[in-house]
N, C-alpha and C positions, 0 to 999 in steps of 0.2 A: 576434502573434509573440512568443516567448519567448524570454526575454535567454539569454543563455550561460554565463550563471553559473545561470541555473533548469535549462538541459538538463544541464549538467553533474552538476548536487546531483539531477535524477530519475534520471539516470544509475545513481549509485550506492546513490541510494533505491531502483531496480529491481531491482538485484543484491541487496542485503540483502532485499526484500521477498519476491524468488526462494527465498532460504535460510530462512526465515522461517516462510513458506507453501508447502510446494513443490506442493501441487493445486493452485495459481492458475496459469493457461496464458500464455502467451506473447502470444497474442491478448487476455485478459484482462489484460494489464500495457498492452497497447495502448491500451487503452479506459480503464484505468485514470489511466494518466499524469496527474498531480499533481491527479485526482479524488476525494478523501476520500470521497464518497457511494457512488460505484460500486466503490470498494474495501469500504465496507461492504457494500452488496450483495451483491458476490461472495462475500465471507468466507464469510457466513448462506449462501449454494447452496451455495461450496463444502464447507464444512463442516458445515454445520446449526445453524451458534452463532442463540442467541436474540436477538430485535429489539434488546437493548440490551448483547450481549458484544463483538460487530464495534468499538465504540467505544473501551469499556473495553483491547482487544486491540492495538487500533491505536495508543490514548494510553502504552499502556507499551510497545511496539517502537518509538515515539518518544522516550521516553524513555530505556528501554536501546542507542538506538542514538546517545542525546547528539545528535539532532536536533533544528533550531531551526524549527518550519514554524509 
């Protein structure tokens, strides 16, 4: 079960990952949810990025978004 402060902060991590990414689906933010793996995966379908950009992609929209994960 995930505390309240975790849904809240995916909350807002979904929205910004929305603007972000906008081919990633709504289904795909489902599955996703506070999964770093399956966001890498998706990135690489969605977009074609290479085995090691999904990382690098992800570590700076954490960073430009002044998030603590």
């Amino acid at each position: 079960m995930q505390s309240e402060e975790t849904c809240s902060r995916w909350g807002a991590m979904r929205g910004a990952i929305r603007m972000e990414w906008d081919d990633i689906s709504d289904d795909d933010l489902e599955r996703i949810e506070n999964n770093r793996e399956f966001l890498i995966e998706c990135l690489r379908h969605r977009y074609g990025y290479t085995r090691m950009q999904p990382a690098a992609e992800i570590e700076r929209f954490i960073r430009d978004q002044g998030l603590n994960l």
